[in-house]
Structure formats: C-alpha cells, structure tokens
C-alpha positions, 0 to 999 in steps of 0.5 A: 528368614530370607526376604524373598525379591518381589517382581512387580509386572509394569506391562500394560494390558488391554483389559485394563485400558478397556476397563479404564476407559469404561470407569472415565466413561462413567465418571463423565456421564455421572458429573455432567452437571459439573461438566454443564456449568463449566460450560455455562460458565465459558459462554457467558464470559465468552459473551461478555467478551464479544459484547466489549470487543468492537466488530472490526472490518478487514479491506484487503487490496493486491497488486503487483509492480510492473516495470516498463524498463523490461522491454528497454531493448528495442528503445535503446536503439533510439537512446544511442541515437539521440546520445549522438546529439547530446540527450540522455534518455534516462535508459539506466536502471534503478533498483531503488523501488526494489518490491521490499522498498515498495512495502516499507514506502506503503507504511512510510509517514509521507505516503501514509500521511498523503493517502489522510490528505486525500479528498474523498466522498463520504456519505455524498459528502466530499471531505479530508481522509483524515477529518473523517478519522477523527469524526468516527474515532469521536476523536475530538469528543474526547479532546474536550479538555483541550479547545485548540484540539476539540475544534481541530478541522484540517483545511485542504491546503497543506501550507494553512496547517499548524504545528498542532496539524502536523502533530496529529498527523505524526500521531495518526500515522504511528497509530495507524501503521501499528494497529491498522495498516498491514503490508505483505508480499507472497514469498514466492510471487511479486503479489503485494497485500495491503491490509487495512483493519478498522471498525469503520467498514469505509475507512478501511475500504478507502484508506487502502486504496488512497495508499496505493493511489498515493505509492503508485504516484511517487513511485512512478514520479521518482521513477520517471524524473529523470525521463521527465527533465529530458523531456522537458529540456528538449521541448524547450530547446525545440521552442527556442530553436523555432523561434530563432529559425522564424526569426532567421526566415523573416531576416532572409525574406526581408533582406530579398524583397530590399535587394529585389532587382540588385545585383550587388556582391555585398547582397549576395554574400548576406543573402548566402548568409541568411540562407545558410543561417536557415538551412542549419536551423532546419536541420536542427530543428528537424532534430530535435523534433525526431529526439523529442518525439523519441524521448515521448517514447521513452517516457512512456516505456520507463512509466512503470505500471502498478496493475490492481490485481484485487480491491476491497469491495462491500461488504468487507470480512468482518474480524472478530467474534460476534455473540452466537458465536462466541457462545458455541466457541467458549461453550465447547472450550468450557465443556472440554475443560470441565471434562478435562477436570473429571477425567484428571480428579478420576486419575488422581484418586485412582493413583491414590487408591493404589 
C-alpha cells in the first residue's frame, strides 16, 4: 500500500502566540521565587562590587586656543617698515602647535611633569603637586621596604633632584596619562576637554588646571620667541645707540665751551663734526625707539590667547556606582536573568514535548 505524503502546515497562527505568551505568563508568576533569588543574588554581588570599588571623582576643564596672528594684517604694514631698517618682527606663521599637537603636548612628559612641580595650596598648606600625590596615594607607606623611597620628599628646586626624583616622576607620568589623565578635542569645534579622574576630589580639580596652566605657558613662550629675541635686540641696540648719542652731545658741548670766542677753521671743522656725528644718532635713535615701540605691538598680537571656556568646580561628578545604587542596577539585571532562565527552560521542555 502506497504511503501517502504528509503536509506539515509551519504557518504561525496568532492564537497560538496568544496561548504562549499566557503559559510563559504563568511560568514566571509560578517561579517568582526562583526569579527573587536570582535577584537577590545580583544585589548583593553588586554590593560587594561597589563595597571594593574606590568612588572616583571626574575634574573636567574646556577651553579653546586663540591665535592672535589672525589680525596680522594691519601689523604687517608696520612689519615691512621696520623690514626696511633691518628687523625681523616675527610676522611668519607656524603650524607647530596646530589643535592636534596641543592635545598630545597636554599628556606629553614635560607638561605633565611641570603641572607635579607646581606649588599648590592644599588644606591651607603650600606644598608640591606631586609630594600630595604620593601623600593621598599612602605611596610611601607602601614603600616601606625601601628607606631611600619611603622617605622621598621632592624639594622645590628642580636642580636638588636625584636620580631616584626623576625616576618616580617618569613613573607618575606613565601612570597618570594612562589611568587618570584624559584629552579631547570636539570633531566639529576647536573645543578641547581635559579630564582628569581620581579618588582625590583635589587632585583631580588642581591637576587639571596646573596642565592647562603649564600648556598655555610653553605654548605662548614657543610661540612668541621669535617676537620675544627682536624685542630684546632692539631694546638693547636702543641703550646703546643712547649711550653713544649722550656720549656725542657731551664731546660736542665740550668742544664749544674750549672754542667759545675762537674763530679758527680747525674748530669749526670738528665742531660741524660733532654735529653731524649728533644729528645721526638722533635720527637713529629716533628709529629704533619708533621700530621698538612697533615691535611691542607685535609681540602682544602674536601672543596667543588660550581662553578658559569651563573649570571644574566643587563638588565634582562622582564615577563609579555607590551601594544603593549598585542594589537596584544588579538587582534588576539578576530578576531579568532569572526571568530569562524560566522563560528558555519553559521553551526547551515545550520543544521536547513535541
């Protein structure tokens, strides 16, 4: 006898669904025990997880680079004049300290490790940046073994360091721009966010602001050396052109009150001399006083203006989960696996069943 085929109809209906729903409805209300102690059982390893995870605090400061060579335009007039006598004003650009170089200069080791040398006040006390990093960090208490270590304080002036200073100092950099010390830029703004995370409220709050404080001093040095050394040459080759112009009047004062009432040729010729010899350095000196009052101008237009947009301020956002609520987060993660549980252990005997 022929076998006949059989038709197997895989199209889900909506009765079904409905009765499904209804039997894993009843599932769940039947194991709500089950349900409560994983529940249970989350909260309390979520306590225990907040109980040995330190509350860290997060500083977090903004601000934004502006370069004072934008409005070079009515200063390069000035700049060709003074070209004229010979001075560089330092009108070129730089693309050195471009935005992207200004965030990696903020983790760099140099900046990082001056904003730790910085004298700071803490708890009305004046001390090092760095010596109350090792004091909350009970860094030399754990240094015990080690004598030089256990009693290392670092003195205020950099040249009395040791090679054992400079040593910790590498080490707490490392650290601290791996764990702690964070930089960003927005991708669509010149915005730049410097994030400094620590279970020191204090620390975090003054370690971001000494990085910005010590960046926006190297930068505007670096920026403004060139400006700086023309200034500095003109100013000097101003007292020296004064000195000989001083020196100039006195021989020529000197020489008419000897010929005072002596009409001879060989007098007249030095006196027209001396004359010309003042006249010049007037003339000269004139002009370097104008080009150093010009390159004055210059320096301040090149400084570069690092504008605070935003500074972290008290009582800075806390990271990390406190004990309630570590509770009602692992508590609802436990109850939603345990209802996870039931609803795939009603599915597999269903499956089974069939």
């Amino acid at each position: 006898m022929e076998e006949q085929p059989r038709y197997y109809d895989d199209e889900i209906r909506l009765k079904d669904v409905i009765l499904k729903m209804r039997q894993l409805k009843r599932d769940l209300l039947k194991n709500w025990k089950l349900i409560f102690v994983f529940g249970a059982l989350s909260a309390g390893i979520g306590l225990l997880y907040s109980m040995k995870q330190e509350l860290r605090y997060e500083a977090e400061l903004t601000f934004v680079v502006e370069d004072g060579k934008s409005g070079g335009s009515a200063m390069s007039k000035y700049a060709g004049l003074a070209s004229q006598f010979g001075f560089d004003m330092g009108m070129g650009s730089s693309t050195t300290f471009s935005e992207n170089n200004i965030v990696e200069l903020l983790t760099s080791r140099r900046i990082v490790e001056s904003a730790l040398l910085n004298e700071v006040e803490v708890d009305g006390e004046k001390q090092l940046l760095v010596n109350y990093h090792l004091d909350f960090n009970n860094y030399r208490e754990k240094w015990n073994g080690s004598a030089d270590l256990a009693n290392l304080i670092y003195p205020n002036n950099r040249e009395d360091f040791t090679l054992l200073h400079d040593s910790v100092l590498g080490v707490s950099w490392k650290n601290l721009t791996k764990m702690v010390v964070s930089v960003e830029m927005g991708d669509e703004t010149n915005i730049i966010r410097v994030k400094c995370n620590s279970k020191n409220e204090q620390f975090a709050k003054l370690l971001s602001e000494s990085l910005v404080d010590e960046m926006s001093e190297y930068y505007i040095q670096s920026q403004t050396a060139k400006a700086r050394h023309t200034l500095d040459f003109i100013e000097n080759r101003g007292d020296s052109a004064l000195r000989e112009l001083k020196s100039a009047e006195l021989s020529y004062a000197l020489h008419k009150d000897s010929n005072f009432g002596v009409m001879r040729a060989q007098g007249l010729l030095e006196e027209l001399r001396l004359k010309r010899e003042v006249e010049i350095l007037n003339v000269m000196y004139a002009e370097i006083i104008k080009n150093l009052e010009i390159s004055k101008v210059t320096l301040l237009n090149q400084k570069p203006l690092v504008n605070i947009i935003d500074t972290p301020i008290y009582p800075l956002e806390q990271k990390g989960f406190s004990g309630l609520k570590a509770l009602i987060l692992f508590g609802i993660l436990g109850v939603m696996l345990g209802g996870m549980y039931v609803v795939s252990r009603s599915l597999v005997q269903d499956a089974l069943k069939d």
